[in-house]
C-alpha positions, 0 to 999 in steps of 0.5 A: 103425350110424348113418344118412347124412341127406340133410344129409350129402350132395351130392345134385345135379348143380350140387354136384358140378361145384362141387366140380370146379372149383377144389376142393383135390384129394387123391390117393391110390393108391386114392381121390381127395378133392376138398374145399372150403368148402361152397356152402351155409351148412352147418354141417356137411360133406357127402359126394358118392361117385362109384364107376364100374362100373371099379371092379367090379360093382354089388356090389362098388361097394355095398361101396366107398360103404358103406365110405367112407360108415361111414369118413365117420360114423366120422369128425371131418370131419363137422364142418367145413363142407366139401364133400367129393367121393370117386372111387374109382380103377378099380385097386381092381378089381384087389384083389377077391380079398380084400374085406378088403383092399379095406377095409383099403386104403380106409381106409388112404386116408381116414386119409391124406386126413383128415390132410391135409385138417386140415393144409390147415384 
């Protein structure tokens, strides 16, 4: 598995609320994408996760953000120089039944959302 350098993400507080404020917004059942062209002169994209304990329990939250950051690698957004900030709905607490469903539903969303915001570039 490759590694997730400290390049490829939003590390503070001011990138966060950068992104909130008048970033495009994508919804979807489970996730929501806030994307917009990074602050920095990146030439790459970087990630923010943003996974509340409604979401389940510390492990459960590890599995969200291990996923969306391996959904994140695996994909071409890397390349855009956009910020991308992900929250994750508290419905998934709900589907803890099944972890796989968890993941197939998670990546489900990021095929989605990887469309769309190539559609918007």
């Amino acid at each position: 598995m490759a590694s997730f350098p400290k390049e490829s993400r939003l590390l503070n507080s001011q990138d966060f609320n950068y992104l909130r404020k008048g970033a495009l917004i994508l919804n979807t059942p489970y996730l929501r994408f806030y994307y917009k062209e990074s602050r920095l002169e990146e030439s790459s994209a970087r990630l923010g996760l943003s996974v509340s304990r409604k979401v389940g329990n510390a492990v459960q939250r590890n599995i969200v953000k291990r996923i969306l950051r391996e959904c994140f690698r695996e994909s071409d957004l890397r390349k855009i120089p956009q910020d991308i900030l992900i929250v994750a709905s508290p419905r998934l607490k709900g589907m803890w039944s099944d972890k796989n469903n968890v993941k197939n539903e998670v990546r489900k969303c990021w095929t989605k959302a990887e469309s769309r915001i190539r559609e918007r570039l």
